[in-house]
C-alpha positions in Angstrom: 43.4 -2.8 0.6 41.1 -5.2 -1.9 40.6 -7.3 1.3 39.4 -4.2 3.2 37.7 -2.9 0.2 35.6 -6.4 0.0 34.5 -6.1 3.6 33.5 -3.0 3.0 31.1 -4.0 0.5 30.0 -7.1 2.0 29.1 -4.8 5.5 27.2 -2.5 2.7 25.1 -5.1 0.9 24.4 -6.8 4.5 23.0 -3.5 5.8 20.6 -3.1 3.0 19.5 -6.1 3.0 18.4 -5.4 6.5 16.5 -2.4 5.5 15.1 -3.7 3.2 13.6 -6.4 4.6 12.5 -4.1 7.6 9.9 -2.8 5.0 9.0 -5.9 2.9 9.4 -8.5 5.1 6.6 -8.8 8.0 3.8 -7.0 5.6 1.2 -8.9 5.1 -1.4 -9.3 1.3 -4.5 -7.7 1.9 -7.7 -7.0 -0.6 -9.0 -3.1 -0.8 -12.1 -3.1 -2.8 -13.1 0.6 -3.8 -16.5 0.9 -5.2 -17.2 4.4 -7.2 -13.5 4.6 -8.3 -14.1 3.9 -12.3 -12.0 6.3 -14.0 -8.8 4.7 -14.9 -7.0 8.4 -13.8 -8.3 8.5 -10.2 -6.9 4.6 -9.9 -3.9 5.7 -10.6 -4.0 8.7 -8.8 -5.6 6.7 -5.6 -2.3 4.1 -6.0 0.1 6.7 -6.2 -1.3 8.8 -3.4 -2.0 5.9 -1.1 1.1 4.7 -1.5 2.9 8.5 -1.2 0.5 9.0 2.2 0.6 5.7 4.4 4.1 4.3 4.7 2.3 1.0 5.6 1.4 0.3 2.1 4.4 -1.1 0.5 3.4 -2.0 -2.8 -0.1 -2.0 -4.7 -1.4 -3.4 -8.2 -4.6 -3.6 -9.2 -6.2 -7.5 -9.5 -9.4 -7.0 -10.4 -11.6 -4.6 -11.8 -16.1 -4.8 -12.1 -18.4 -2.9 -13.0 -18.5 0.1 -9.9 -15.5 -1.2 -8.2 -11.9 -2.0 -8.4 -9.6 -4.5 -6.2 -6.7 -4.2 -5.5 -3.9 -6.4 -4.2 -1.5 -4.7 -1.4 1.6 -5.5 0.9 0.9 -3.5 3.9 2.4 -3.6 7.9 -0.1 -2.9 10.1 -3.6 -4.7 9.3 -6.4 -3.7 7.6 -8.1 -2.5 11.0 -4.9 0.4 11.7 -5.0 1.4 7.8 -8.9 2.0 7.8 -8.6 4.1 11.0 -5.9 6.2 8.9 -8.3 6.2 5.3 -10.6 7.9 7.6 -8.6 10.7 8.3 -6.7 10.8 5.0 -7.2 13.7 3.0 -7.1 12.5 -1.2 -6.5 15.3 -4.0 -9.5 14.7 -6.2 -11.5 12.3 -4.3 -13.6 11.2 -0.6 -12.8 8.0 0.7 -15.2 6.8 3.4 -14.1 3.1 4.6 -17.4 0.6 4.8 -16.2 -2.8 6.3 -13.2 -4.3 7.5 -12.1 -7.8 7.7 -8.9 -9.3 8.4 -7.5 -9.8 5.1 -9.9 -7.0 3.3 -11.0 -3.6 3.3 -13.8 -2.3 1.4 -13.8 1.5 0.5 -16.5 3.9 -1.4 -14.9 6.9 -3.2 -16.8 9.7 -3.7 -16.0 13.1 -5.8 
């Protein structure tokens, strides 16, 4: 039974292991500059809903922040291309997002109210 019951848990932690690196593992650190977002509630709010939204965004933190604009630092499967296309199209409580240039490690958004 405690040999059993060992295997058992070793299966377990091997399996999430696997999941877990299904979602980690294979994303790749991009840049997303927003310009216009300046109040520290709509950067929250834009992290919480971009990550809620776009299951290709794994993990976001802010890195930066400039007069106007706000960079953040993001784990995301997919490329920067595929999660523009999706920005687009993306419907955000509070807030416009209108995509204005991608490149392969960056995006650069405007928010708008």
């Amino acid at each position: 039974l405690t040999r059993a019951s060992f295997e058992v848990g070793q299966d377990l932690v091997r399996q999430i292991v696997d999941e877990w690196n299904k979602g980690i593992i294979g994303a790749s650190l991009y840049r997303i500059v927003v310009r216009g977002l300046t109040n520290p509630l709509d950067q929250e709010s834009f992290k919480k809903q971009l990550t809620a939204k776009v299951a290709d965004v794994k993990k976001i933190r802010e890195r930066m922040m400039e007069a106007g604009r706000i960079t953040f630092e993001a784990d995301i499967t997919g490329g920067a291309e595929a999660l523009g296309q999706r920005l687009e199209n993306l419907n955000f409580q509070g807030f416009k997002i209108h995509v204005e240039k991608v490149e392969p490690q960056q995006l650069t958004l405007r928010c708008a109210r």
